[in-house]
Structures are given as C-alpha cells and as structure tokens.
N, C-alpha and C positions, 0 to 999 in steps of 0.2 A: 504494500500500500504506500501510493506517496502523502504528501500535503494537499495536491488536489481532490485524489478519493477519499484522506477522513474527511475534508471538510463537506464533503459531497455526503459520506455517512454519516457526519453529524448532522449538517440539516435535515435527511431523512429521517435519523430518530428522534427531530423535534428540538434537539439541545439548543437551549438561545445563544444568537452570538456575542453577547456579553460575557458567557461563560469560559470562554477560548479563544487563547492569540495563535493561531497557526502564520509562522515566520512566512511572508512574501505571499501569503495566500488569504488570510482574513488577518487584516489588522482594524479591528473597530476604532471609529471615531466616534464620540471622543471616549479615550480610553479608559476601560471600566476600574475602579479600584484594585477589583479583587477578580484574579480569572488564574486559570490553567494556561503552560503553553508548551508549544514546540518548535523550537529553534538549533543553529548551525551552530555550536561551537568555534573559538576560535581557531583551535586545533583541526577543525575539520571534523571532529565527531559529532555527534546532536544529542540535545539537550532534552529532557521535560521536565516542568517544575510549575510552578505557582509563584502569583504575585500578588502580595498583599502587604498592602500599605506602605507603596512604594519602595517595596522589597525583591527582589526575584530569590527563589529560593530554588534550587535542582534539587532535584527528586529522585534524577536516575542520568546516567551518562550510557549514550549507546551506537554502537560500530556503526549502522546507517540508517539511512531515514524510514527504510522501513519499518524496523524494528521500534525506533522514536515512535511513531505516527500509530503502533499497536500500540504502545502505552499510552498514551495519551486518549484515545477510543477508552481502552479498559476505564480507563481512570475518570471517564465521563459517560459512558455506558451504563 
C-alpha cells in the first residue's frame, strides 16, 4: 500500500480528515491540533506517530512506505 491507497482506504472507512497527516498526500488546512501521521524520514526511512500539542511524537520507525502506511490504517482502523 502507498500514501495514495491508505488515504483512499481511509476515506472509505469514513475516518475524518482531521484525524491524519499523510506526508504529500492529505495535509489538512488548517492544521488540526491533535492527528496521526505518516511521513519520510530524514534518513530515508518512514515514520508514524502523533501530534499533539505541537509535539510530533514516533511511534514506530519503518524500512518502506508500505509497511508505514499499514501502520498507520491499523492505528486508525
């Protein structure tokens, strides 16, 4: 799965898009306090974590984006 298909499976399970930053493919305006997300590291790996109150926090570190973009589903599923 990339960034285009969760965000495609997210809106079909209804999830709002307040709920999730997916990096270059839904970034909400204007930006909610508190969401889930999935982004590129600077190393090139990817990211998912949470952001709340102007924090990012990771969650989990992972080899490609596939594997990111399954966690981030589970973790909003």
């Amino acid at each position: 799965m990339n960034r285009q298909a969760l965000h495609a499976a997210l809106m079909e399970a209804g999830i709002p898009g307040g709920y999730y930053r997916i990096e270059g493919v839904h970034e909400p305006v204007p930006t909610p306090p508190d969401f889930l997300f999935v982004r590129r590291a600077a190393d090139g790996e990817w990211e998912t974590g949470g952001h709340e109150r102007g924090r990012d926090e990771v969650l989990a570190r992972h080899p490609d984006e596939a594997t990111a973009c399954a966690h981030l589903l589970r973790l909003l599923v």
